[in-house]
C-alpha beads as a LAMMPS data file, in Angstrom:
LAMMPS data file: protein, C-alpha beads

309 atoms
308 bonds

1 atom types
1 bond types

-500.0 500.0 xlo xhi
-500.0 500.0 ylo yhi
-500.0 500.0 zlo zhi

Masses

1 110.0

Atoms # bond

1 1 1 -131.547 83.508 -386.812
2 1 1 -132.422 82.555 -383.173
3 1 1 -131.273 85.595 -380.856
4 1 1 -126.944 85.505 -379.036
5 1 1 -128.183 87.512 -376.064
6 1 1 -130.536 86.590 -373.375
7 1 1 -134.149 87.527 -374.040
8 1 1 -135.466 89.657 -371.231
9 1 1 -137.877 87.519 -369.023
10 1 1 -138.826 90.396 -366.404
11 1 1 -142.452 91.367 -365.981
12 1 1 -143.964 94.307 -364.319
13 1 1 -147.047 92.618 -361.522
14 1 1 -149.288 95.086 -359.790
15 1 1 -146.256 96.736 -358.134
16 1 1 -143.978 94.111 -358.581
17 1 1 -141.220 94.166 -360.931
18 1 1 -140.344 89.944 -361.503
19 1 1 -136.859 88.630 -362.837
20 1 1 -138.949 86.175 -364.919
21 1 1 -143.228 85.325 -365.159
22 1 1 -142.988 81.771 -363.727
23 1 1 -144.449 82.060 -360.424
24 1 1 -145.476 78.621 -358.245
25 1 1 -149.268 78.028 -357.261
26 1 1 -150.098 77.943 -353.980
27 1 1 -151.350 74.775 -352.279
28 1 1 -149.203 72.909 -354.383
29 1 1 -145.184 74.553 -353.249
30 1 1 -145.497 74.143 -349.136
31 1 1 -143.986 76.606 -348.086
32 1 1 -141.182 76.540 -350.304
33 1 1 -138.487 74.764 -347.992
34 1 1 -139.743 71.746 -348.991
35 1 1 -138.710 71.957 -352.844
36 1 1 -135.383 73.519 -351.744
37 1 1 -133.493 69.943 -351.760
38 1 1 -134.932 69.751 -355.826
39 1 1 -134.595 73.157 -357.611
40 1 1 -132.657 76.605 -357.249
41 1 1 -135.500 78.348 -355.389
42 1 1 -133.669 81.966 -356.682
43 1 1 -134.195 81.127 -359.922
44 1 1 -138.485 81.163 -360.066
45 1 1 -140.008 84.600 -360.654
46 1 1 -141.994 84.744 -357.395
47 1 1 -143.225 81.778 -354.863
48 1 1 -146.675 81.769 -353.738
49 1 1 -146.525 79.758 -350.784
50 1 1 -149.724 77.999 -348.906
51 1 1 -152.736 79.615 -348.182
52 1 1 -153.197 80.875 -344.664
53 1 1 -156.238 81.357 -342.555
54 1 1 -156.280 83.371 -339.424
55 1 1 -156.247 80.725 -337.216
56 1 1 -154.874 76.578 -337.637
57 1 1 -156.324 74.624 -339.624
58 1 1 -156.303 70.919 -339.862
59 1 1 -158.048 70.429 -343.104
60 1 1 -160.588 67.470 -344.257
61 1 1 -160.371 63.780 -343.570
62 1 1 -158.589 61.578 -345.994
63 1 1 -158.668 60.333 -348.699
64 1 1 -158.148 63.923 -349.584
65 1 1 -156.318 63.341 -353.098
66 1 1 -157.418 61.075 -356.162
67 1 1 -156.279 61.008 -359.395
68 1 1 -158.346 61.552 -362.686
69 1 1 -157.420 61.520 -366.657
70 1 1 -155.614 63.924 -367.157
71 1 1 -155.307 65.745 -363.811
72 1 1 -156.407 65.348 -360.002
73 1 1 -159.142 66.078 -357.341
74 1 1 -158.458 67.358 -354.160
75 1 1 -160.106 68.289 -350.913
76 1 1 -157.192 69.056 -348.890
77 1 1 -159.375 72.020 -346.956
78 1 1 -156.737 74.603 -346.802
79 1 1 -155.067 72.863 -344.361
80 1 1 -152.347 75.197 -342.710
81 1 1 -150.585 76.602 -339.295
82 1 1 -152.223 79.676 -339.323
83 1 1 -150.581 83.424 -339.959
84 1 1 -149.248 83.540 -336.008
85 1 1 -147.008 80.242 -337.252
86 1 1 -146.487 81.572 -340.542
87 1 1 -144.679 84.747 -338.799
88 1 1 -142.794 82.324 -336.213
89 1 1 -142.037 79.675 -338.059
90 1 1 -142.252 79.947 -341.961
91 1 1 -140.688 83.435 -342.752
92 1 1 -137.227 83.549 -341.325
93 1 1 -136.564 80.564 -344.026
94 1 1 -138.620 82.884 -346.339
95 1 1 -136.630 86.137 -345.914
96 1 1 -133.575 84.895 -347.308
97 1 1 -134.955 83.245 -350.376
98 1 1 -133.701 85.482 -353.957
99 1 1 -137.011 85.344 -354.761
100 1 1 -140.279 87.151 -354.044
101 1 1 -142.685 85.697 -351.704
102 1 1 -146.527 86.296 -352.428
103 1 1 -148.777 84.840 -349.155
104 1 1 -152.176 83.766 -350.155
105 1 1 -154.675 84.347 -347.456
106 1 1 -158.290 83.029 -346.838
107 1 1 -160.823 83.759 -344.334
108 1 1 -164.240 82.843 -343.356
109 1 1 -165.485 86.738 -343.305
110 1 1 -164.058 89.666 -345.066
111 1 1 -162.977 91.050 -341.410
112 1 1 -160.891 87.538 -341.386
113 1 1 -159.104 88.687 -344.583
114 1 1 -158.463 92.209 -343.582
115 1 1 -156.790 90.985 -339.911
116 1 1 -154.281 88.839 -341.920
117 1 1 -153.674 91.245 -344.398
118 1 1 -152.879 93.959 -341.683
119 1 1 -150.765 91.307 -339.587
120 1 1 -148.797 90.521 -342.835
121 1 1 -148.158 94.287 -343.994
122 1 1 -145.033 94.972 -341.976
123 1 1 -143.399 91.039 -341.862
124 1 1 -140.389 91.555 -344.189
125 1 1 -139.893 88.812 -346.225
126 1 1 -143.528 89.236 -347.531
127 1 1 -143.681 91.279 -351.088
128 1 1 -147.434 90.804 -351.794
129 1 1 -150.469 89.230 -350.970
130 1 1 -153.276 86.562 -353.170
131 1 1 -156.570 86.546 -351.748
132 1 1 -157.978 83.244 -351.963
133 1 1 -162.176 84.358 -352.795
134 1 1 -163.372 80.823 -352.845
135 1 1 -163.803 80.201 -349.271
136 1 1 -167.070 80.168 -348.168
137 1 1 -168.798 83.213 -346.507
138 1 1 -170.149 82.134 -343.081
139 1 1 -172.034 84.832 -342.520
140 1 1 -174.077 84.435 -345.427
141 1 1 -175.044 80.866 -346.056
142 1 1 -171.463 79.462 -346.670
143 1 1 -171.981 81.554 -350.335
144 1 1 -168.328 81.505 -351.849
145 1 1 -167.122 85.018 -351.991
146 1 1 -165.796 84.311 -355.733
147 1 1 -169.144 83.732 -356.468
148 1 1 -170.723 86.967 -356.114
149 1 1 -169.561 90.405 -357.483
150 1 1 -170.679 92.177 -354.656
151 1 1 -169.047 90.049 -351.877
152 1 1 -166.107 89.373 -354.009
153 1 1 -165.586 93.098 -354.077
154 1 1 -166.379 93.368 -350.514
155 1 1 -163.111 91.078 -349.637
156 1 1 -160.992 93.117 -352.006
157 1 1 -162.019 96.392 -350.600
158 1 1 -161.202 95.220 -346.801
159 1 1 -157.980 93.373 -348.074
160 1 1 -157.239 96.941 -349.675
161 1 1 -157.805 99.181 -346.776
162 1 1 -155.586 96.775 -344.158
163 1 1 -152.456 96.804 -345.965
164 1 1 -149.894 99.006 -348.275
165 1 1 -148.937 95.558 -349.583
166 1 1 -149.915 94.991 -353.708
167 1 1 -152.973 92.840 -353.716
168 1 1 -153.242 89.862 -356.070
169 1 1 -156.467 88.468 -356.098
170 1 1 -157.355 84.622 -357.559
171 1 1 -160.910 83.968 -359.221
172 1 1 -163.044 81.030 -359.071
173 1 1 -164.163 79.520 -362.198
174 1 1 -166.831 77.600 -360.746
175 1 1 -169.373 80.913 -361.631
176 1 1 -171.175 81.681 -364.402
177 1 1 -169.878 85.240 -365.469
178 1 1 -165.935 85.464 -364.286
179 1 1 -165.770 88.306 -365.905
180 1 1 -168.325 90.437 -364.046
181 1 1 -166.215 89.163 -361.059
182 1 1 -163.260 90.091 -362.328
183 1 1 -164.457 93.947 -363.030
184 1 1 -165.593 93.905 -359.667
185 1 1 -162.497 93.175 -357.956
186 1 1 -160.186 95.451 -360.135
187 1 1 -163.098 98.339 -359.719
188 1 1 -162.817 97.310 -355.895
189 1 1 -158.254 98.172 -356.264
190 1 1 -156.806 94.976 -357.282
191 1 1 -153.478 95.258 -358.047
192 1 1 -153.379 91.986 -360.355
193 1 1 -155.866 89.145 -360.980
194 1 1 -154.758 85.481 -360.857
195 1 1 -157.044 82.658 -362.587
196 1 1 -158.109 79.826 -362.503
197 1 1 -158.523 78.218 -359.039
198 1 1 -159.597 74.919 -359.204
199 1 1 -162.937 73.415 -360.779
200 1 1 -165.686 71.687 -358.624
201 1 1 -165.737 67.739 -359.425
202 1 1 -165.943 64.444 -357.808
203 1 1 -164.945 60.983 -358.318
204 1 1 -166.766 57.710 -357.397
205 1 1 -165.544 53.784 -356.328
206 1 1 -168.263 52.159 -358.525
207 1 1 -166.931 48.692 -356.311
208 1 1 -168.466 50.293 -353.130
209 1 1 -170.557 52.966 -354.464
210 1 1 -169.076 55.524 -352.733
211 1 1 -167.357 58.720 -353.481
212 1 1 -163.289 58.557 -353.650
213 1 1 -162.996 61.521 -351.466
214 1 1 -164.248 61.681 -347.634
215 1 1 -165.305 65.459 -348.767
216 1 1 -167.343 63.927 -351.503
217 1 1 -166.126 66.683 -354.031
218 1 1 -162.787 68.476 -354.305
219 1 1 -161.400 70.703 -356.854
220 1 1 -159.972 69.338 -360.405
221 1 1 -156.651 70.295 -361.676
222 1 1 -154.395 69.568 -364.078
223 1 1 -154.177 69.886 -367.723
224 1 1 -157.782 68.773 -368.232
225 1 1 -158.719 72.222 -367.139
226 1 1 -156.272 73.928 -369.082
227 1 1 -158.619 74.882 -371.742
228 1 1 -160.757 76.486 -369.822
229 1 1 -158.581 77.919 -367.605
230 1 1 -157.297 79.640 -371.079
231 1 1 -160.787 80.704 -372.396
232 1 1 -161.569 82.844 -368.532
233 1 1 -157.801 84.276 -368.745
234 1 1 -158.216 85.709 -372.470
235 1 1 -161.781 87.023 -371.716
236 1 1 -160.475 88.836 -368.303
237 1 1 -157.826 89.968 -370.082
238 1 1 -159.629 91.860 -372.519
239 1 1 -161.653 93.396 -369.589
240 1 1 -159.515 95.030 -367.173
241 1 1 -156.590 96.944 -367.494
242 1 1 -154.620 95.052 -364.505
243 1 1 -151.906 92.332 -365.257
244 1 1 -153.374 88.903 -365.310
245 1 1 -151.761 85.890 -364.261
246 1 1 -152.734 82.679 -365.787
247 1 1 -153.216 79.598 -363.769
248 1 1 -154.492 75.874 -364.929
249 1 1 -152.912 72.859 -366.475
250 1 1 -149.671 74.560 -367.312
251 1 1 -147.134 71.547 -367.460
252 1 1 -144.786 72.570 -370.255
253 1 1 -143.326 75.714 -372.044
254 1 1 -145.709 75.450 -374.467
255 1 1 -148.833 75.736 -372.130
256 1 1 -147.100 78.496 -370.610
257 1 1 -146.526 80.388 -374.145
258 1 1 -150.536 80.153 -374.658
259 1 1 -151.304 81.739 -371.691
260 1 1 -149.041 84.490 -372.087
261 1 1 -149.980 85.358 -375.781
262 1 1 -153.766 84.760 -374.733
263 1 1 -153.338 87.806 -372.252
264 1 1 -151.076 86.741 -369.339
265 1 1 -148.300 88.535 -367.648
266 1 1 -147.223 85.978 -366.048
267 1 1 -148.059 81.924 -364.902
268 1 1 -148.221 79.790 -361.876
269 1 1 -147.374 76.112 -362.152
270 1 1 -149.457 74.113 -359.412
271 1 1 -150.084 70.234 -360.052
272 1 1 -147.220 69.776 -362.695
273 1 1 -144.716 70.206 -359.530
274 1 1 -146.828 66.872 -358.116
275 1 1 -145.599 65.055 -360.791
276 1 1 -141.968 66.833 -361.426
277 1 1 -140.047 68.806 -358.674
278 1 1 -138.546 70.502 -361.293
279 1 1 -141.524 71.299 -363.257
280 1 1 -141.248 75.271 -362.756
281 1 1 -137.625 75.719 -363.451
282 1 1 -138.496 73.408 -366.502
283 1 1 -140.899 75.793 -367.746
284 1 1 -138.996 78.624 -367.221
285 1 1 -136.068 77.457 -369.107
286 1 1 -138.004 75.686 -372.127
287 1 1 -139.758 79.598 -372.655
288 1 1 -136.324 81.072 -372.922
289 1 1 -134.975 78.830 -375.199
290 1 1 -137.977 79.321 -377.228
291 1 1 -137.717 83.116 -377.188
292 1 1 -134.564 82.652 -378.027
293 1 1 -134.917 80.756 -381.578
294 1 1 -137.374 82.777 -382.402
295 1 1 -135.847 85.969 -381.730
296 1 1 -138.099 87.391 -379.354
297 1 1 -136.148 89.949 -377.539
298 1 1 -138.681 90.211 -374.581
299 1 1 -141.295 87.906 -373.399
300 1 1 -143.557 91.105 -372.206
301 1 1 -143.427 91.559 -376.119
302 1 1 -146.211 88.690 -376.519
303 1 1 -148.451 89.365 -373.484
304 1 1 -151.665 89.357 -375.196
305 1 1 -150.771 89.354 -378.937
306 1 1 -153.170 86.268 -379.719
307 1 1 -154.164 87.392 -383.462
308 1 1 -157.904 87.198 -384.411
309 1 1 -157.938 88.287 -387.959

Bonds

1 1 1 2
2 1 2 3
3 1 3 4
4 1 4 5
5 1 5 6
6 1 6 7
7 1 7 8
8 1 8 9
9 1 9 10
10 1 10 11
11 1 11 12
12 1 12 13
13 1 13 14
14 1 14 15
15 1 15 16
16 1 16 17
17 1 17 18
18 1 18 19
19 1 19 20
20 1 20 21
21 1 21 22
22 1 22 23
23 1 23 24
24 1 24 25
25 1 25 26
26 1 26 27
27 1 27 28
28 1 28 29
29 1 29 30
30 1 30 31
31 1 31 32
32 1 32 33
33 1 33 34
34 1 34 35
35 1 35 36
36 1 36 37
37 1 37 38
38 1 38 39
39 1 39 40
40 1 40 41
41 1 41 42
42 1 42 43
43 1 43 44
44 1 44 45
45 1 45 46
46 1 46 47
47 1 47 48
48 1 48 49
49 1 49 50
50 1 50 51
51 1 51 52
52 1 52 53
53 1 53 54
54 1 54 55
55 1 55 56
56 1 56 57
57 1 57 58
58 1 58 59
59 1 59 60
60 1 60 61
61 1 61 62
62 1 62 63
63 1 63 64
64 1 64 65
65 1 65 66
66 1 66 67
67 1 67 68
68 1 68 69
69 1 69 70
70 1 70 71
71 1 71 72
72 1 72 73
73 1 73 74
74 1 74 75
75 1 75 76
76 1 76 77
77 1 77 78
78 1 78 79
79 1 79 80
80 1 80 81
81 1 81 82
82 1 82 83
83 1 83 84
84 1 84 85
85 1 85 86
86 1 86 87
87 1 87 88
88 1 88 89
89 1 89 90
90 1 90 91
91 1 91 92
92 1 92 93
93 1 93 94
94 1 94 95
95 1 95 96
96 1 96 97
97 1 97 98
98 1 98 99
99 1 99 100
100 1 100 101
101 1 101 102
102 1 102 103
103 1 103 104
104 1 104 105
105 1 105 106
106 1 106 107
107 1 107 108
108 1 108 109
109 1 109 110
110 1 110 111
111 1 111 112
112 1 112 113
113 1 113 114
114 1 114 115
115 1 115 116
116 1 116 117
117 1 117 118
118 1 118 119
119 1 119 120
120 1 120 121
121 1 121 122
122 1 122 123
123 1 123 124
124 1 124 125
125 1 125 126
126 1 126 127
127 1 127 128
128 1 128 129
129 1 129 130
130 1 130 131
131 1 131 132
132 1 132 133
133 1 133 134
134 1 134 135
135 1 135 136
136 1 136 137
137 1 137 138
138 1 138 139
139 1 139 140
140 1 140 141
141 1 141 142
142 1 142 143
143 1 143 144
144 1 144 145
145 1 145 146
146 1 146 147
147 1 147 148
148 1 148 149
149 1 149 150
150 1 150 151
151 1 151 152
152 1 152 153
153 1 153 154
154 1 154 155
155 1 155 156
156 1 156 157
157 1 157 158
158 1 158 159
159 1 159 160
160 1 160 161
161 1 161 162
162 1 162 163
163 1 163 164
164 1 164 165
165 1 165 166
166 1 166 167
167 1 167 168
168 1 168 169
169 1 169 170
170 1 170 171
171 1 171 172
172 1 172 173
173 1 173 174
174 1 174 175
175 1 175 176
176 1 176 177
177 1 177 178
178 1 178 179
179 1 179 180
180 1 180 181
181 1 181 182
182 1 182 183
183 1 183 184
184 1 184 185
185 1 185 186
186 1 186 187
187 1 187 188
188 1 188 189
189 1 189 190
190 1 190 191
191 1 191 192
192 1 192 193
193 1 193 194
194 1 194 195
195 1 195 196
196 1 196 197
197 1 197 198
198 1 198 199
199 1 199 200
200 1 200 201
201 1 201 202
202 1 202 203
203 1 203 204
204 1 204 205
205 1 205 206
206 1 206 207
207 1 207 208
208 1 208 209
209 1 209 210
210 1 210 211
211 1 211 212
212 1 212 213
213 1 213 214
214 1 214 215
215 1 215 216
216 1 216 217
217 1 217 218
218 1 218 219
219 1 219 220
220 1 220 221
221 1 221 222
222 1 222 223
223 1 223 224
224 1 224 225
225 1 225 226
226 1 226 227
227 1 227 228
228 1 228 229
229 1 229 230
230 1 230 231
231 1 231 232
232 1 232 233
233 1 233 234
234 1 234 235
235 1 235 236
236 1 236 237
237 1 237 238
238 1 238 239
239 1 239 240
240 1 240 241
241 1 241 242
242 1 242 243
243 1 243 244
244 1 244 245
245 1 245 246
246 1 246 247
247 1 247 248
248 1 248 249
249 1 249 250
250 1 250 251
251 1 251 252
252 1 252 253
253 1 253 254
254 1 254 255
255 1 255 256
256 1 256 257
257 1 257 258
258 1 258 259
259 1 259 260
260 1 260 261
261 1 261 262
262 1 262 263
263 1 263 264
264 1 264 265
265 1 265 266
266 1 266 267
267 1 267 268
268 1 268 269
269 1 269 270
270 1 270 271
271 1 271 272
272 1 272 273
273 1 273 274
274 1 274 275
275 1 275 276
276 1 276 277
277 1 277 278
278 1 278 279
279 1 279 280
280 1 280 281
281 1 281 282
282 1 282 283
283 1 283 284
284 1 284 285
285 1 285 286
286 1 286 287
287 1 287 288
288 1 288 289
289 1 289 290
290 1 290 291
291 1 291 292
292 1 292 293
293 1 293 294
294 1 294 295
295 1 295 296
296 1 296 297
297 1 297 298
298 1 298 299
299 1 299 300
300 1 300 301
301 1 301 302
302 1 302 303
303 1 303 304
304 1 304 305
305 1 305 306
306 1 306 307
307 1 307 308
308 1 308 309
């Protein structure tokens, strides 16, 4: 007998208490005005808006975006106006949204990360910060800090030590042990872990022989990652004892509902919004209605209760 009352949707996130675990990706939500005119913005469980850098950015050349089976590349370059804008001109709309608002930051040095962190500890309107480790470290060789346990750490640490805010940070897959990284963030005082940013790949115009981005490669997304993206977030899982939130080729309920039982405390839904405004509110209300009939009072009740036997 499906369940008469509402099933209770709220999640506990590294300090954070959410209404519901259906959080937006950033790069792919603005900064949230923009899908105001499509959805209730009140009624998503947090909004992670657009990374910011310390300073402007104007991001690569285009053709930036291209389209692949099942999903899409892009070399955007964390294009964005840069936290002295953000402040200005992005968080009065942001301070009267319902709904929490995580900022994801990026920087080209850990000192970069801790300056925006400390900027953004006292703007109200901001509950939490994602750090962004797949920039590339300038100092040393243009070495993504995701990339390296050490430097990964290194970011965390700074992040840490610059603001009282909870700290969310998002792994890279594109390394070949995410879960050493992982330990080495949490060990460094990660509040949460968010996963997976985008893969490395490319795309060519076999007409001219040349590649269909001007970056060359971009990062993949979509649901042809989503299997991956659901192998990293059950091993991490299993390996620290800090909420995970799953990220990668969620476009449905049902992709949702994997994550969570793989591990996840929550979800963010990136390139699905590309194709559907509405794709996050979607989600959110096909996983209630599936708790629901199947009597699930609580969706915390199936973080992480994959069976193996």
């Amino acid at each position: 007998m499906a369940l008469t009352a509402a099933p209770n949707l709220s999640v506990r996130i590294g300090g954070l208490t959410l209404k519901n675990p259906v959080m937006t990706a950033s790069g792919t939500f603005g900064y949230a005005r923009e899908f105001a005119p499509f959805i209730d913005l009140s009624q998503l469980g947090a909004i992670i808006v657009k990374g910011i850098s310390l300073k402007p950015r104007p991001g690569n050349p285009p053709p930036r975006i291209v389209e692949t089976a099942c999903g899409m590349l892009n070399a955007i370059g964390l294009e964005n106006v840069g936290v002295e804008r953000f402040i200005s001109d992005k968080i009065p709309y942001l301070q009267n949204l319902q709904t929490p608002v995580i900022v994801n930051i990026l920087g080209d040095t850990a000192q970069e990360y801790g300056e925006i962190a400390h900027r953004l500890s006292d703007v109200p309107g901001v509950a939490a910060l994602e750090v962004n480790i797949s920039c590339p470290n300038v100092k040393e060789g243009g070495v993504a800090f995701g990339s390296d346990p050490g430097m990964a750490a290194k970011v965390t640490e700074t992040v840490k030590k610059s603001t009282p805010l909870p700290v969310m940070v998002k792994l890279s897959p594109n390394v070949t042990d995410i879960v050493a990284i992982a330990r080495a963030v949490v060990d460094a005082g990660a509040d949460s872990l968010s996963l997976i940013n985008t893969l490395l790949g490319m795309a060519i115009d076999v007409k001219s022989r040349r590649p269909k981005l001007a970056n060359i490669m971009g990062g993949l997304s979509g649901p042809a990652i989503k299997p991956i993206a659901l192998r990293m977030v059950f091993q991490v899982s299993r390996a620290v004892a800090v909420p995970v939130i799953g990220i990668g080729g969620i476009m449905n309920a049902g992709d949702a509902l994997e994550f969570i039982i793989a591990g996840a405390s929550a979800v963010q839904i990136g390139t699905a919004s590309f194709r559907d405004a509405a794709a996050a509110i979607n989600v959110l209300h096909g996983m209630d209605a599936w708790l629901r009939e199947q009597s699930i009072p609580a969706v915390a009740d199936l973080i992480g209760s994959l069976e193996l036997g």
